[in-house]
VOPAGU-2260 file (C-alpha; in pm, 1 decimal, decimal comma):
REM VOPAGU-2260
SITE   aa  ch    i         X         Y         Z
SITE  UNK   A    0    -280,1    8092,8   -3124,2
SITE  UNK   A    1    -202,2    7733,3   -3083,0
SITE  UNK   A    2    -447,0    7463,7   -3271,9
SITE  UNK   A    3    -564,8    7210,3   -3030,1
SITE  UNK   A    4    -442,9    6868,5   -3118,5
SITE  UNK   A    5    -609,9    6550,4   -3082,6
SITE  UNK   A    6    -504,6    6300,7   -2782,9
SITE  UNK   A    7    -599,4    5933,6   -2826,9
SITE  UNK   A    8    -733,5    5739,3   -2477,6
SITE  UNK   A    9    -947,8    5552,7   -2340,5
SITE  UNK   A   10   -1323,2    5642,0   -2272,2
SITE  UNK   A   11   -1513,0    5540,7   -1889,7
SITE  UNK   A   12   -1639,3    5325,5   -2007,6
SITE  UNK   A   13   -1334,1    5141,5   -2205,3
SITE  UNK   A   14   -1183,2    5141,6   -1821,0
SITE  UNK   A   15   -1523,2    4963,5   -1705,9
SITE  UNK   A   16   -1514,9    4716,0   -1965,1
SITE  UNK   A   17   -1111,3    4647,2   -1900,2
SITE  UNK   A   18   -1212,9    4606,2   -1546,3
SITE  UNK   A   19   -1473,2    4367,6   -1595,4
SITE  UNK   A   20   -1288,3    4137,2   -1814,0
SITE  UNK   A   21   -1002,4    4136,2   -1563,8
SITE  UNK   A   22   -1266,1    4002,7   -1308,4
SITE  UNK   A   23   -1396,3    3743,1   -1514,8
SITE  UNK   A   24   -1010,4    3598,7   -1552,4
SITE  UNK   A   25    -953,9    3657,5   -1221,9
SITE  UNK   A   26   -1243,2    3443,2   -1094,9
SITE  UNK   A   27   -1196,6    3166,7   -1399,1
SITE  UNK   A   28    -788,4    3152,6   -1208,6
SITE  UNK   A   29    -933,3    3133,5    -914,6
SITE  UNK   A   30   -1191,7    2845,6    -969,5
SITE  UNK   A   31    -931,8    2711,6   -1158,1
SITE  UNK   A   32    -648,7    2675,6    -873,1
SITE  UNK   A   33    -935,6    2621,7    -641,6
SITE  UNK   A   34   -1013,3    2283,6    -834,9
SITE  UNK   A   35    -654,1    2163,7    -856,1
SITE  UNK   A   36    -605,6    2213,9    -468,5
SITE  UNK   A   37    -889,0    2034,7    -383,1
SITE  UNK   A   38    -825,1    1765,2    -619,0
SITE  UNK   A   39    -446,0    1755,8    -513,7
SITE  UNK   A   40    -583,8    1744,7    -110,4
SITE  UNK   A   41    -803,5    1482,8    -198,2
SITE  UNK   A   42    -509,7    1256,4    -405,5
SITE  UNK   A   43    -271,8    1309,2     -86,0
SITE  UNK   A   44    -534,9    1232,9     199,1
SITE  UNK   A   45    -590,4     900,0      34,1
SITE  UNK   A   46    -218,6     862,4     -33,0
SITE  UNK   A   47    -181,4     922,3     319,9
SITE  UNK   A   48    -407,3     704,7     452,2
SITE  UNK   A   49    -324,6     424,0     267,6
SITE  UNK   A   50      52,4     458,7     303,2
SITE  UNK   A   51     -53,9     434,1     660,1
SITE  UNK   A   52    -243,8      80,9     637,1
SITE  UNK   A   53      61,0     -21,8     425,8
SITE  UNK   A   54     351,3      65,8     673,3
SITE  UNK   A   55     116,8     -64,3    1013,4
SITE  UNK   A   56      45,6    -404,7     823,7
SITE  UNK   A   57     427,2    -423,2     772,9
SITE  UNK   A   58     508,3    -390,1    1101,6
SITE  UNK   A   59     213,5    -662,2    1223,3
SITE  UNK   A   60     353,5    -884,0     970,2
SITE  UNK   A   61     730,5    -850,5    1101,5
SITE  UNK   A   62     635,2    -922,5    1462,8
SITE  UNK   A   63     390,8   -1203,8    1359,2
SITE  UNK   A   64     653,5   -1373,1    1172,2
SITE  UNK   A   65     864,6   -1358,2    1457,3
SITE  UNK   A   66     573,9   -1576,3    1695,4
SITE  UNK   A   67     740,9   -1873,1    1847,4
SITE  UNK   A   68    1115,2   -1813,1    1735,7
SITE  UNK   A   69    1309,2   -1970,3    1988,7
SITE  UNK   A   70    1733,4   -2041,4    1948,9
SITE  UNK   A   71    1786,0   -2384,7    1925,0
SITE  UNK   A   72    1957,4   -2450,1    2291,1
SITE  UNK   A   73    1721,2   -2213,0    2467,1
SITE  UNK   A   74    1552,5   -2397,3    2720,7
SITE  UNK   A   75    1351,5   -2135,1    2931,2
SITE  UNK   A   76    1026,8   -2244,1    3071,1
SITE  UNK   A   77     736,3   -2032,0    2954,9
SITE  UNK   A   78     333,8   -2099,3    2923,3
SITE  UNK   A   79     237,0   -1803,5    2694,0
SITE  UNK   A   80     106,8   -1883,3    2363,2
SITE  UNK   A   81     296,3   -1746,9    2095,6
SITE  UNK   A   82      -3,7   -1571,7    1954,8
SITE  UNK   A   83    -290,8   -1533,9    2174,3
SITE  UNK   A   84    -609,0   -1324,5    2026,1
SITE  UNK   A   85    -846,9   -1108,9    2231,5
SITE  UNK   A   86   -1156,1    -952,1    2020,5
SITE  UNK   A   87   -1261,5    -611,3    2163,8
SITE  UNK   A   88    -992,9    -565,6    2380,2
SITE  UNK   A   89    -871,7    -260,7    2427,4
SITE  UNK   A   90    -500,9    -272,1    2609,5
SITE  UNK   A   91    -275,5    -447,7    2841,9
SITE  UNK   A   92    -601,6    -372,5    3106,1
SITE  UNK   A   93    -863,6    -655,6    2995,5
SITE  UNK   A   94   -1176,2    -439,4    3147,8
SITE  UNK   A   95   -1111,4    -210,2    2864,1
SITE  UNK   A   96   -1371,9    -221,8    2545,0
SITE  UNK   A   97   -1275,7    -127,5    2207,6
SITE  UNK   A   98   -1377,9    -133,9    1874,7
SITE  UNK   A   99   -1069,6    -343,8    1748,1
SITE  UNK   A  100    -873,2    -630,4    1834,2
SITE  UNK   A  101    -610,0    -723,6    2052,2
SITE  UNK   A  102    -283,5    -988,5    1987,1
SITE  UNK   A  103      24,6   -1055,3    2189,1
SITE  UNK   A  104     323,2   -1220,1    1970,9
SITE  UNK   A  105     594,3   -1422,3    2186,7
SITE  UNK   A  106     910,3   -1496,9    2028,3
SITE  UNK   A  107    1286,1   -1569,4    2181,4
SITE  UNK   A  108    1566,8   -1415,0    2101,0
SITE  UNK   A  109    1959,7   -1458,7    2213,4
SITE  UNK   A  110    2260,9   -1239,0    2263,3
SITE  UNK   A  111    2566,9   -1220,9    2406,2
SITE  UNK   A  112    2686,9   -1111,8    2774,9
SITE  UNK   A  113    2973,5    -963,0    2891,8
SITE  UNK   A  114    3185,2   -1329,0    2853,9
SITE  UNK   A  115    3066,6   -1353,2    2530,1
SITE  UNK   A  116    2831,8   -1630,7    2630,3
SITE  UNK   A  117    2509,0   -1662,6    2492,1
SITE  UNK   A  118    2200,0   -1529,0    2702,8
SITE  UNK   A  119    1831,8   -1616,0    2600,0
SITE  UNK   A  120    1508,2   -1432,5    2662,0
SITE  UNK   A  121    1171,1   -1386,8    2592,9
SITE  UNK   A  122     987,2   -1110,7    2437,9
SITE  UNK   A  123     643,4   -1037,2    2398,9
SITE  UNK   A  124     472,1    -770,3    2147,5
SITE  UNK   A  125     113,4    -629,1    2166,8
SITE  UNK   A  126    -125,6    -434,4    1979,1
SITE  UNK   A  127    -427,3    -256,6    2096,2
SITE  UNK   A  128    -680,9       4,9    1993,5
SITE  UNK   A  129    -799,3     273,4    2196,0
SITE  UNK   A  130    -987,4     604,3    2151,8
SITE  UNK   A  131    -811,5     827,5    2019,7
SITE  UNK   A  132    -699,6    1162,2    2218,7
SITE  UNK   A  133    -719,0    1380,7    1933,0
SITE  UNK   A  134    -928,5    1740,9    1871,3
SITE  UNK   A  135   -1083,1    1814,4    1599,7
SITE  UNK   A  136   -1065,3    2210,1    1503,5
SITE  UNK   A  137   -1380,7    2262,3    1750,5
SITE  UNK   A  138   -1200,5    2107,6    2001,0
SITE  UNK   A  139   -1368,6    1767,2    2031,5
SITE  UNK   A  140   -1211,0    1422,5    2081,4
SITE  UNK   A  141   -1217,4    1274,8    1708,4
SITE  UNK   A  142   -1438,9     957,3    1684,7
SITE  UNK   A  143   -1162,5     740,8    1585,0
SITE  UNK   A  144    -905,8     488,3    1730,2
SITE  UNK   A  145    -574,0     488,1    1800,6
SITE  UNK   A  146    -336,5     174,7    1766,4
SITE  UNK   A  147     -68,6     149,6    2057,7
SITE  UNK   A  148     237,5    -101,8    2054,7
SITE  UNK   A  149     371,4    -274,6    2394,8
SITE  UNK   A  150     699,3    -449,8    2366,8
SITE  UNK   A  151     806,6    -673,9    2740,4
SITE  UNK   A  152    1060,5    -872,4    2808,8
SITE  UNK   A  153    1054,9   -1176,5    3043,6
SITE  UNK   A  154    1261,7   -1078,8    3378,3
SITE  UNK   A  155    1229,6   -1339,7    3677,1
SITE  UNK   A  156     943,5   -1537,7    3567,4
SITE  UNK   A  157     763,5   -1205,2    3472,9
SITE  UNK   A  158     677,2    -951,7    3180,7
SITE  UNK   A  159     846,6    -571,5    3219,3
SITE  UNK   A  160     867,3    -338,9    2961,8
SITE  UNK   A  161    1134,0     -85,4    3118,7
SITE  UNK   A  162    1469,6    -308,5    2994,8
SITE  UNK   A  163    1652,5    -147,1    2709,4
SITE  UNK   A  164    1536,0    -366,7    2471,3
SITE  UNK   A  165    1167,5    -329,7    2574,1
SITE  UNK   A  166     906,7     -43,9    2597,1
SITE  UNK   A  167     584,3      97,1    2731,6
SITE  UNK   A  168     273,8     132,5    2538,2
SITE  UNK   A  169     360,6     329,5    2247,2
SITE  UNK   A  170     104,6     552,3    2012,9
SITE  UNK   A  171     169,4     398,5    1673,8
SITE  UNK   A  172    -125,3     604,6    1472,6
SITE  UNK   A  173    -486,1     790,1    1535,9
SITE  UNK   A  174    -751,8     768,3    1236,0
SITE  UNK   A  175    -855,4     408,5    1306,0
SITE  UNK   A  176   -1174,6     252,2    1193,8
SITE  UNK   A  177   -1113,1    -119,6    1261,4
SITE  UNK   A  178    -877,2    -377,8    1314,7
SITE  UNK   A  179    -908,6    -734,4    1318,8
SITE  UNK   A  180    -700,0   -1108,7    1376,9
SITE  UNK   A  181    -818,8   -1444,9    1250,9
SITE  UNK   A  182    -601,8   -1719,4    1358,6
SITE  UNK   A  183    -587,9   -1949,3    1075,9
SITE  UNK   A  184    -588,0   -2340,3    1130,3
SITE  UNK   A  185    -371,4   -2645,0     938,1
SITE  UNK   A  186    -709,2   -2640,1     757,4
SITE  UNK   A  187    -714,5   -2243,3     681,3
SITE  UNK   A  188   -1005,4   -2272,0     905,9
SITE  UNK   A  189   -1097,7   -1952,5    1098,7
SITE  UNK   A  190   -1008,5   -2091,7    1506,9
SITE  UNK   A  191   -1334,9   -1984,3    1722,1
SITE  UNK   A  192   -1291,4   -1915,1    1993,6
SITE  UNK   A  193    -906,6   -1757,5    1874,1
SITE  UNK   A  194    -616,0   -1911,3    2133,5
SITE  UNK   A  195    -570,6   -1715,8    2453,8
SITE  UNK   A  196    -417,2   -1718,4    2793,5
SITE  UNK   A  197    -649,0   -1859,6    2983,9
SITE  UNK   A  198    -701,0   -2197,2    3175,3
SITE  UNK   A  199   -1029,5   -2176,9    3225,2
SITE  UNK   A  200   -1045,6   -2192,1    2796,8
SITE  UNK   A  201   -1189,1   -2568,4    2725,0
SITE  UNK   A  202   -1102,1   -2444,5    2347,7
SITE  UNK   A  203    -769,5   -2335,3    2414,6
SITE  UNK   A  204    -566,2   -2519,2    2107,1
SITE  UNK   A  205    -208,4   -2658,9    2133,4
SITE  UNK   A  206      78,6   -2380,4    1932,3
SITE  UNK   A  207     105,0   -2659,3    1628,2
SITE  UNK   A  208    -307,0   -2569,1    1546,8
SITE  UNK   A  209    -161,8   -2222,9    1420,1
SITE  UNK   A  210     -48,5   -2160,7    1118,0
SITE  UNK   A  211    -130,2   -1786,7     975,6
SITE  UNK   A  212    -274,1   -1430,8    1083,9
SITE  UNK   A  213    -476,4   -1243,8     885,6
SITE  UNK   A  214    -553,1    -929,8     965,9
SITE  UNK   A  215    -806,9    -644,1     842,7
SITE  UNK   A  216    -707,0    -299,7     891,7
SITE  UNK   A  217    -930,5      24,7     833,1
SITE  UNK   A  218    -826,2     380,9     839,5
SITE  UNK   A  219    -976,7     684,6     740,5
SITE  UNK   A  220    -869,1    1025,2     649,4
SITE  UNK   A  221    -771,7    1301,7     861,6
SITE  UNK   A  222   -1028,6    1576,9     705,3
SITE  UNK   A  223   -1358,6    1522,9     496,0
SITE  UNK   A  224   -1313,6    1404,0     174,6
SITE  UNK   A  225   -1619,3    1378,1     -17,9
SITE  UNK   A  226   -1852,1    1660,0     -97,3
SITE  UNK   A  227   -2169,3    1459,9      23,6
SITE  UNK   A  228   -2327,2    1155,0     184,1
SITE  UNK   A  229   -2437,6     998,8    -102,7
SITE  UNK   A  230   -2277,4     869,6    -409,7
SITE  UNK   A  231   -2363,6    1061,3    -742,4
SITE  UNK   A  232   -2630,0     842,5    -808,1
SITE  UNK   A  233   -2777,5     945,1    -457,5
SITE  UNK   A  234   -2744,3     639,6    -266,6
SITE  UNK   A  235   -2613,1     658,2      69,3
SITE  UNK   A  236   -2274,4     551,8     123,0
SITE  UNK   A  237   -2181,1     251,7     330,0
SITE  UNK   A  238   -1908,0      -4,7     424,8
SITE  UNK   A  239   -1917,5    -380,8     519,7
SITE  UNK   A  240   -1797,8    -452,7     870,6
SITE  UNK   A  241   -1416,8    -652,5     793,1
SITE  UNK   A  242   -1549,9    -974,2    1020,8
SITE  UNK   A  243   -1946,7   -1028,2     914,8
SITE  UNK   A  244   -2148,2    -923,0     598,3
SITE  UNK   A  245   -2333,5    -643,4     814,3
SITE  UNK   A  246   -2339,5    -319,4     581,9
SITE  UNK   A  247   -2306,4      -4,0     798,7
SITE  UNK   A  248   -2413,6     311,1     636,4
SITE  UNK   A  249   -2182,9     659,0     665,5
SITE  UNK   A  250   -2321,6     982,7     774,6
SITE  UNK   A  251   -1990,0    1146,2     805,1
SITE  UNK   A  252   -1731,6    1269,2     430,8
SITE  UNK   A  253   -1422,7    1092,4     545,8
SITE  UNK   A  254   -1230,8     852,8     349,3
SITE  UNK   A  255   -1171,6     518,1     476,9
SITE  UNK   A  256    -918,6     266,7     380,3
SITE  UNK   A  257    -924,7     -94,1     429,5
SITE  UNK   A  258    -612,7    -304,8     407,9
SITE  UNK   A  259    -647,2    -748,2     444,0
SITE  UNK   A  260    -303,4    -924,9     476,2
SITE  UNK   A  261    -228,8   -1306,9     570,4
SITE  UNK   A  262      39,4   -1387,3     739,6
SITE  UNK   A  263     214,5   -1709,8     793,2
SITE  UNK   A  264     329,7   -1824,6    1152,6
SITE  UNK   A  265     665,1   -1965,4    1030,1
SITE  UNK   A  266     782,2   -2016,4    1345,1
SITE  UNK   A  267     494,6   -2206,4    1481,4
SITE  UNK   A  268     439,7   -2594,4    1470,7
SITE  UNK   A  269     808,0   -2689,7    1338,7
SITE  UNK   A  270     841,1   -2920,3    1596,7
């Protein structure tokens, strides 16, 4: 008769203890990648927003730059301003309302026909805020703006924006907050009432009062991005409105983003 032998294992409740400790790292992993995602989510919303601000402003700044270019022997007859400034406009339509601002930028340009002559023209550049279109996950409109872009050309004593080097209103970005234009003076004085198309303006100022742009851009971030209303020391979080000292205070977790650029006219009072 065969001795029994011994077999070495494990007990129950070796196998219990195993499992447990495989839970624990488990659920330290977890937490752990949990963390890092979040704090990677957070680092590219704000990244995102902000490259945002940076790569509107540029474009403002490019077109503003451009305000009042005109070739040397061009000779066309024209009354708009080269900037004109319309607070709480929201599009081409003036009956709209918005939350932002509204500029047009005219500037001349030349090129060549078919004779290789030189032709001259006018074109004129606008940007607008409206509400933006967007759903949010439940399927309602986002409480944001939207910034559009408008670029015309002068036909026949008139502005059209279906010539090939023109366009129709354009969606440039959603996630808006604010946006804002203060026409600068000789003086770097804020002008008040800002220049616009309009002959019934007593205040409207000759082109050679202009001499920079500045403009305030805020954007926020697409998803929340802060745990809670309040700082860490439990104070409520707020932001100062770009054009007054007025503090607003924020009920909602979204990041927001405020940009401030000046911009100098070059083109404007040369003459």
């Amino acid at each position: 008769m065969n001795k029994l032998k011994n077999h070495s294992g494990v007990t129950l409740i070796e196998i219990l203890i195993g499992i447990v400790i495989s839970i624990i790292i488990m659920g330290a992993m977890y937490a752990s990648y949990t963390a890092i995602n979040n704090s990677y989510s957070q680092v590219t919303d704000k990244a995102k927003a902000s490259q945002t601000g940076r790569n509107i402003m540029g474009m403002m700044m490019r077109d503003i730059r451009q305000a009042g270019f005109r070739v040397f022997e061009d000779n066309i007859l024209n009354d708009d301003e080269p900037i004109n400034v319309t607070p709480g406009r929201g599009g081409p339509d003036a009956t709209i309302v918005s939350d932002c601002d509204h500029i047009r930028i005219v500037y001349g340009d030349a090129s060549l026909d078919g004779n290789g002559d030189e032709e001259y023209t006018r074109y004129r550049v606008t940007y607008f805020c409206r509400a933006s279109e967007l759903l949010n996950p439940n399927g309602v409109v986002e409480n944001t703006n939207a910034i559009y872009k408008q670029k015309e050309e002068l036909e026949n004593g008139g502005w059209v924006s279906n010539t090939n080097n023109s366009y129709p209103e354009q969606l440039i970005t959603d996630y808006v907050d604010d946006l804002i234009f203060i026409v600068k003076d000789v003086n770097g004085e804020a002008i008040d009432p800002p220049p616009q198309n309009d002959a019934g303006n007593a205040n409207r100022l000759r082109v050679d009062d202009i001499r920079a742009v500045e403009i305030a851009l805020t954007t926020r971030s697409r998803k929340n991005f802060y745990k809670n209303t309040t700082t860490n020391d439990g104070e409520d979080r707020t932001v100062f409105d770009i054009d007054s000292d007025d503090e607003t205070i924020i009920g909602d977790l979204f990041l927001r983003e405020t940009v401030v650029l000046s911009v100098n006219t070059r083109n404007i009072g040369l003459e």
